[in-house]
C-alpha positions in Angstrom: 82.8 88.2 86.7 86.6 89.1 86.2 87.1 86.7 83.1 83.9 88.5 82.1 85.3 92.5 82.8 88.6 91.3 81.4 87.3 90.4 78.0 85.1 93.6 78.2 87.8 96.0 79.0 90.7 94.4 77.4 89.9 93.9 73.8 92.2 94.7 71.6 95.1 96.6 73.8 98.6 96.8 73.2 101.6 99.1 73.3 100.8 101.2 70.4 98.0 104.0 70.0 95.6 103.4 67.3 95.1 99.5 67.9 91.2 99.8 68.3 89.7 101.0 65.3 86.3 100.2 65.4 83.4 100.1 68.6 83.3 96.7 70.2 79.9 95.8 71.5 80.3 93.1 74.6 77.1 92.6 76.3 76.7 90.5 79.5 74.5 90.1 82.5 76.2 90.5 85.8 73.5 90.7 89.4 70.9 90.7 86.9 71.8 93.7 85.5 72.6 93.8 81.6 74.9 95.6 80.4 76.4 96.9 77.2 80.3 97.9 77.4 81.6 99.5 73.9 85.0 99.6 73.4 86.2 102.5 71.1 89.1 103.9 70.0 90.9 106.6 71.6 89.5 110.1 70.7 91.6 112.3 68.5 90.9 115.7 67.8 89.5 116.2 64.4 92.3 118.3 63.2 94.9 115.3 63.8 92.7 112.6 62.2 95.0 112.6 59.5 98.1 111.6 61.1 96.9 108.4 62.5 96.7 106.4 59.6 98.2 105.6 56.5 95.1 106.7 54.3 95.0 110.2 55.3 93.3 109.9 58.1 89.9 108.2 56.4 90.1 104.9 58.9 90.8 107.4 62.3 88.1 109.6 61.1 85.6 106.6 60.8 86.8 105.5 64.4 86.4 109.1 66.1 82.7 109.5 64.6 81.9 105.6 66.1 83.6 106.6 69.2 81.3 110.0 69.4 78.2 107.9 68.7 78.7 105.3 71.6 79.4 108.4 73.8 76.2 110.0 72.7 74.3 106.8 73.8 76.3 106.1 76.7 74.8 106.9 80.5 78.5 105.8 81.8 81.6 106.1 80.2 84.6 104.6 81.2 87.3 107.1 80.4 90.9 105.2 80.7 93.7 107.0 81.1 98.0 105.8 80.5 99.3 106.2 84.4 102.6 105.2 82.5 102.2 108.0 79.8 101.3 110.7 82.7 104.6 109.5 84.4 106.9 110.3 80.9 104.9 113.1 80.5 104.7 114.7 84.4 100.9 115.7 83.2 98.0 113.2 84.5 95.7 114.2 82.2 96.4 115.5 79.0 94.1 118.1 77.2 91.9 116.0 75.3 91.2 113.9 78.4 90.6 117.3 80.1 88.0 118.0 77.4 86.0 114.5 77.0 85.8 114.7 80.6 84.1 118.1 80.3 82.0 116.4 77.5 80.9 113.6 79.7 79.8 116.1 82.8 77.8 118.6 80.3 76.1 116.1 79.1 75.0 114.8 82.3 76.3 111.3 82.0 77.9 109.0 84.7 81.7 108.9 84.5 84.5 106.4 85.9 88.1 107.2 85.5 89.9 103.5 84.7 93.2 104.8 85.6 95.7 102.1 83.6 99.1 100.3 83.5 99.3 101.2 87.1 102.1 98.6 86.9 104.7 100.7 85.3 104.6 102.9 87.9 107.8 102.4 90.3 106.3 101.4 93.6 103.3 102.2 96.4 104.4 105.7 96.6 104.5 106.6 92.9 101.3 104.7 93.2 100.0 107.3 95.6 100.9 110.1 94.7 100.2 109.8 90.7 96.5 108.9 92.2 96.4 111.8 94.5 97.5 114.2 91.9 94.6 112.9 89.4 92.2 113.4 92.0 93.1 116.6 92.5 93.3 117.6 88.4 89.7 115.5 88.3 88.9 118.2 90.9 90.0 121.5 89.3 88.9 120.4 86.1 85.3 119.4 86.7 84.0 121.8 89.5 80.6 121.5 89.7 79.9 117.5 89.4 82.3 116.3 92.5 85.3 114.2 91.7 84.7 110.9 89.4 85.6 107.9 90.5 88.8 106.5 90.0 89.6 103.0 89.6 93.6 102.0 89.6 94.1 99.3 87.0 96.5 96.9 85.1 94.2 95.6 82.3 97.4 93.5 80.8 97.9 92.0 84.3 93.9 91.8 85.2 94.5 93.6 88.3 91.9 96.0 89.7 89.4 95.2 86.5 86.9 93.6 89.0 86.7 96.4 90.8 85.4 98.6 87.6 81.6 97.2 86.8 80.7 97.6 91.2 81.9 101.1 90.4 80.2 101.9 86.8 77.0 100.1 88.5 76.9 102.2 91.8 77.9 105.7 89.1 74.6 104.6 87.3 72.7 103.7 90.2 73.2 107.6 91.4 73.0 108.9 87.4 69.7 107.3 87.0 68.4 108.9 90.5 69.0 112.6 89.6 
């Protein structure tokens, strides 16, 4: 089941934003459940398509609209977040995380907060406190569906992935009960 997750949540990462460019279907059966994990590229907001390419923006565009789609179909979404970026950047989420999260809850879906490169963080303490803090933003931000789950990850370092699909399948097992 991790080599499984891994492959599923690990395609295509790297260093650099803008690696993914297209949706990546992976489907799998795990405890006889099936299940259907698109990848997608990171969202960018519309009016900075066109800085994230070197064809004005045509090939981010494309990848925002499939990423919109496989949200539209989704029941859970798996929103990963950079713990490493948050730490340059003293903000855990920034404001287009803030705003597909507000997305995902209006529209009634399931979500699961893949909180990644938990690595880079320092030690146990930074660890701690930079999940604390997201809980509590998670909080503030969406008041009136609870907090989200939050799984700590290293997807370069396959740590904490095979704890993401027993969370994603317990999110839809409560989604599909409402």
């Amino acid at each position: 089941m991790q080599q499984t997750m891994a492959d599923a949540f690990t395609l295509g990462f790297g260093p650099e934003p803008g690696l993914t460019r297209d949706a990546v279907l992976t489907e799998f059966t795990w405890r006889g459940q099936d299940f259907h994990v698109v990848d997608t590229a990171g969202y960018v907001n519309q009016s900075r398509v066109h800085k994230f390419d070197d064809v004005g923006g045509a090939v981010a565009d494309a990848a925002r609209t499939k990423s919109l789609r496989a949200l539209d179909r989704a029941q859970v979404v798996v929103l990963v977040v950079d713990a490493s970026a948050a730490m340059k950047t003293q903000q855990v989420l920034t404001g287009r995380e803030v705003a597909l999260l507000q997305r995902i809850v209006a529209e009634g879906k399931g979500v699961v907060l893949a909180a990644n490169k938990m690595d880079a963080l320092p030690g146990p303490e930074e660890r701690s406190a930079f999940l604390s803090t997201l809980r509590e933003k998670l909080r503030e931000t969406i008041t009136n569906a609870g907090c989200p789950a939050v799984v700590p990850i290293s997807a370069e370092l396959n740590k904490g992935v095979d704890r993401l699909l027993p969370q994603v399948l317990q999110v839809h097992n409560t989604w599909s009960t409402r």
